[in-house]
N, C-alpha and C positions, 0 to 999 in steps of 0.2 A: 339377651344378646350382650356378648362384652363389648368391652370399648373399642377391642382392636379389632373383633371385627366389625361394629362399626363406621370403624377409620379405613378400614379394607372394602368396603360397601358407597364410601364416600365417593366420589366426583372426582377421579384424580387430578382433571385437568382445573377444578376449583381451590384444590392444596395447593398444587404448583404456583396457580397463581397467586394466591396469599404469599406464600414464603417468596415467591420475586416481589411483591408489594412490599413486604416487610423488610427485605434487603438490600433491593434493587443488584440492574447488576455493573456499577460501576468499577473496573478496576483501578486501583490505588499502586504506583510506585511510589517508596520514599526512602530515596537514597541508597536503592537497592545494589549491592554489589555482589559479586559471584568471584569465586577464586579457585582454580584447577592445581594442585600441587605447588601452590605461591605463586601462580602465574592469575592475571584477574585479566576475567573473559569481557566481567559485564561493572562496567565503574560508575558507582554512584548515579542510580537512573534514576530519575523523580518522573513522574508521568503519570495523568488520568487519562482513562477512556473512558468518556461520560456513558450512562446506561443507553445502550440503543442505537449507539455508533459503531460503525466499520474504522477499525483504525489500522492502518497499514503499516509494516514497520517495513524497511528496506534498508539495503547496501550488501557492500561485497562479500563474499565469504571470510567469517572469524570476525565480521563486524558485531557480532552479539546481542545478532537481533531472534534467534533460534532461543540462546540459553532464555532472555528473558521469558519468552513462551513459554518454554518449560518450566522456570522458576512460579507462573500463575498456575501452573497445571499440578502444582507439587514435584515434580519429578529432579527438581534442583533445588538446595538449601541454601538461602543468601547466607553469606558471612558474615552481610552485614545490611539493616534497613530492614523495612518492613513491606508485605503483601498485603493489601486489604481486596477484598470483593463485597460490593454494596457494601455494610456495615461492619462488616467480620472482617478481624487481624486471621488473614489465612496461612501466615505464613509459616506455624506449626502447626496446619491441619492435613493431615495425609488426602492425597490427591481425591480420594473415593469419597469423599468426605465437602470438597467443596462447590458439589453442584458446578461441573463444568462438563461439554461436550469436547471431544478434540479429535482433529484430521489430521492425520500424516500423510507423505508425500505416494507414500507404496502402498498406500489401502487398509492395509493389515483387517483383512475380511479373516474370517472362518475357516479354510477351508472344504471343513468336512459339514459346513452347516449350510443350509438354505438359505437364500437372500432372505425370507421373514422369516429366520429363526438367529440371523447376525443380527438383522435390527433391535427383535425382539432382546436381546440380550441383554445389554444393561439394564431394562425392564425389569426382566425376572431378577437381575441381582440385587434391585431394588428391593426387592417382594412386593412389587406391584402385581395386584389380585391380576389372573389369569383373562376375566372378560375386558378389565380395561384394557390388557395387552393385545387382545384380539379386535381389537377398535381402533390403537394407536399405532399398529402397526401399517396398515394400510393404508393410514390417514399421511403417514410419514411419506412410504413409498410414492403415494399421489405426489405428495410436495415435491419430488426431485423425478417426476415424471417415470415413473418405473413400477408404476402401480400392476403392470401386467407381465414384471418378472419375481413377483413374489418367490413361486416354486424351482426356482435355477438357484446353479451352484455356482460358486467364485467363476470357477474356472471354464465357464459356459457364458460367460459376459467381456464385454470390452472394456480393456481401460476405464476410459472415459463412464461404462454403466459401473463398474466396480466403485469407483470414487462418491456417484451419486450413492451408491447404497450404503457406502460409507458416511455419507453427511448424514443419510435418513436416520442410520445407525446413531451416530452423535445429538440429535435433535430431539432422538424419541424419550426420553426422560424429562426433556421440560431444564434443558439449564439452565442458568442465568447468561453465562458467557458462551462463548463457542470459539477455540481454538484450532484455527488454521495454518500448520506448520507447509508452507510452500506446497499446497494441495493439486498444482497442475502442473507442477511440473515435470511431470514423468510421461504426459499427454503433448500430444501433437496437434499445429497449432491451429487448426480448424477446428478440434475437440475442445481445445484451452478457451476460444473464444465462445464457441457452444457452452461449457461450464459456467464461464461468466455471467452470462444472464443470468444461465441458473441458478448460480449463488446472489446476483442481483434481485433475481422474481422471488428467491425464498425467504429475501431479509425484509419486501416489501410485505410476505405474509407472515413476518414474525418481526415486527417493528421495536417490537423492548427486546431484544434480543442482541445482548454487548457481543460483538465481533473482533479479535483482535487477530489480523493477518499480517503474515510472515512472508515475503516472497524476495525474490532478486530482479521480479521483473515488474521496471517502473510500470509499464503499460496497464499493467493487474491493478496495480495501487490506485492507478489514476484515476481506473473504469470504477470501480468501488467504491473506494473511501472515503470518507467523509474528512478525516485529517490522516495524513501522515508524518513518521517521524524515520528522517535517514543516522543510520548509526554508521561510524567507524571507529576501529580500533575500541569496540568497550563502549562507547560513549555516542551518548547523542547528541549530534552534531545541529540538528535542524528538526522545528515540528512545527506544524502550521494545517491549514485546512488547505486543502491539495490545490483546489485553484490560486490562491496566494503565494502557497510555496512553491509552485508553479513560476507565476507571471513574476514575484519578487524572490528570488532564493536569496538568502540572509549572510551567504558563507563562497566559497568558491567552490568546494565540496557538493553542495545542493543544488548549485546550478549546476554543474559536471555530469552529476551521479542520476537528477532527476529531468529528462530530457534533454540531454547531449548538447547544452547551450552553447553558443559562441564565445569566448571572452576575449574582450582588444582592450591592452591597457589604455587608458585616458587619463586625463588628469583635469577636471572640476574647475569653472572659473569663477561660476558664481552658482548659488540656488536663489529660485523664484518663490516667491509666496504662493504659490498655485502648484507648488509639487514638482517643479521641472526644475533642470539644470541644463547650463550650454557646458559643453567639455571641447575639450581640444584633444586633435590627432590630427595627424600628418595628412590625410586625405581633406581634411577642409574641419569649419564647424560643425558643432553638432549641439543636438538638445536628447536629452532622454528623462525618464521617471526618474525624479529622486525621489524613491519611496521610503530611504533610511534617512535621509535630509545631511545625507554627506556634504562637508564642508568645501568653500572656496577652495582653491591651491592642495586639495590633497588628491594624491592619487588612486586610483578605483579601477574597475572593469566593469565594461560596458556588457550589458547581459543581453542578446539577441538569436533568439531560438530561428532555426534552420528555415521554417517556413516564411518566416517575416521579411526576408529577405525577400525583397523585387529587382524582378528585371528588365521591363517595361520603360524604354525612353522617358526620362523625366527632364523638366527644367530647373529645376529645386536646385539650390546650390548649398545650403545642407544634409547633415544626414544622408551624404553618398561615398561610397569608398571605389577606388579605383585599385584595382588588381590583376595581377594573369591567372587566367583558369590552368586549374591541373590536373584535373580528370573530370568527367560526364561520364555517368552511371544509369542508365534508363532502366528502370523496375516497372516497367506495363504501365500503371499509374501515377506515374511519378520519376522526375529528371531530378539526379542529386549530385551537386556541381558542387567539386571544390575548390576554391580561389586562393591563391596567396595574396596578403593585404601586407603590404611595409612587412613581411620577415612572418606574417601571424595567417596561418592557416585556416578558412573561416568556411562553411558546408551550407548550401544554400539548398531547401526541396523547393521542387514547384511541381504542377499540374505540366503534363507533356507538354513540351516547347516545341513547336512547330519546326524550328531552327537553332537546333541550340547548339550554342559555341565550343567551339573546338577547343582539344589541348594546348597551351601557348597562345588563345587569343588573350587581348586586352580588354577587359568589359568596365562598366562600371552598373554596381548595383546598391539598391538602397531601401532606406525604410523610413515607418513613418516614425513619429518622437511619443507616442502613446505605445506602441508595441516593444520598447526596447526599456532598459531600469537598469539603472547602475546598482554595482553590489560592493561593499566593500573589499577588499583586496586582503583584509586580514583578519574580516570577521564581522569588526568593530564598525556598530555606527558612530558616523560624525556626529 
């Protein structure tokens, strides 16, 4: 028997895992830039995604969170910096070549092939021996629940089952990474949230398995990831593990951009050794997180996300703002009231209000000094 075949008789899913063992699949930016006709899309990005993490990039369109994607997947040539995956400079290794799975937004299925002959596909161009392919392909469909449309065609499937046969397709060679160029968004949002699991249930059954996603919408990044990074103009602006970048956003941008924050200028009187700050505003005192340890006497923005806001009679004579409502919005589950504070427009949700206030009344509503974290005003921590 020769060697190769041998190596054709081998355990595929035993190679695979050796070459992830020996690689791992960490991706590596360093100082990656990108440039379209002397215009630069993507400026100077440094960034790892450790092996085995979902890392979510976001922001607005032409923020250059796509090219990056594509710059790991080979299909974009930095101008400048380097691509690593686990231990390999990828970044002059043609795409076919670096062990990665990739989703796009429209499927890009087959369409004159069978659901197990799209999966099967990159398989065969592998030259992975013919029984492993009749093994791995089912095994794949299982994972995204479609195990019982093997025999259908593209265009005998939904949306939402076309995208799953497209992961299964992506998965079935064993990558190291798996790239997700804004995968739901062409689904409707009952399906988008239905997907989610899916891609949650299938990273729990492929836990080394690097995920680097793409989207515009915060809610996806949130449900997933394990860190995200918001980019604009080129550049990343903010990265953090989702709940921190969450509860602290580091920038105005990243409170803005990742859950529609509140921001009311303040200005700082002192910070406590225990993480807090009192600030001043027109409505009275206040205390919030100082989690960047912003100085006395400088000015800041008070970070307070929509739900924290209460509207329940209080006697507190802190951390309350006084304003006139300007519109109530009832969405079934949820009253979303907006108040004008001193000149600053500020959107409070809650659970249905039994009674809730009219256009032009006077309320006062407030929060507690753990739910709210001041963020720099120009970036910079104190």
């Amino acid at each position: 028997m020769t060697r190769t075949m041998a190596l054709h008789q081998t355990d595929y899913a035993a190679v695979s895992g050796a070459v992830a063992a020996q690689q791992g699949g960490t991706i590596g930016f360093d100082d990656v830039s990108v440039t379209y006709g002397g215009t630069v899309v993507l400026d100077s990005l440094s960034l790892t995604v450790k092996a085995g993490e979902i890392v979510s990039l976001i922001g607005p369109s032409g923020s250059g969170k796509t090219t990056a994607l594509r710059a790991v997947a080979g299909f974009v040539r930095p101008s400048a910096g380097r691509i690593t995956i686990g231990a390999r400079d990828v970044t002059d290794v043609p795409p076919y070549e670096r062990n990665i799975g990739m989703v796009v937004q429209n499927y890009a299925l087959f369409p004159h092939m069978r659901v197990d002959e799209n999966v099967a596909f990159g398989l065969r161009a592998k030259g992975v021996p013919q029984d492993v392919i009749r093994a791995r392909v089912p095994e794949c469909l299982a994972m995204v629940g479609m195990g019982a449309y093997a025999r259908r065609y593209p265009r005998e499937l939904s949306g939402g089952q076309q995208q799953r046969v497209a992961i299964a397709r992506a998965i079935a060679p064993k990558p190291q990474v798996l790239l997700l160029d804004e995968p739901l968004s062409a689904l409707d949002a009952q399906i988008r949230r239905s997907m989610l699991d899916e891609l949650a249930k299938l990273h729990r059954e492929l836990p080394s398995l690097t995920v680097l996603y793409v989207t515009h919408d915060q809610s996806e990044a949130l449900t997933l990831a394990n860190h995200i990074g918001i980019m604009r103009d080129g550049k990343l602006r903010a990265f953090g593990d989702s709940r921190s970048l969450f509860r602290h956003p580091p920038n105005r941008f990243a409170a803005e951009f990742l859950g529609r924050a509140n921001l009311v200028p303040v200005t700082t009187l002192h910070r406590s050794s225990d993480g807090m700050a009192s600030v001043r505003h027109q409505s009275g005192p206040m205390v919030a997180v100082n989690h960047y340890g912003i100085a006395g006497g400088t000015d800041c923005l008070l970070c307070i996300r929509p739900h924290d806001f209460k509207l329940e009679k209080t006697d507190r004579t802190t951390n309350t703002m006084r304003g006139r409502v300007l519109s109530v919005q009832w969405q079934g589950d949820v009253h979303n009231v907006t108040v004008d504070v001193d000149g600053v427009e500020v959107r409070l949700s809650s659970a249905p209000i039994k009674e809730p206030p009219a256009p032009g009344d006077k309320i006062e509503i407030h929060f507690d000094p753990s739910d709210v974290t001041l963020v720099p005003e120009d970036g910079r921590h104190g």
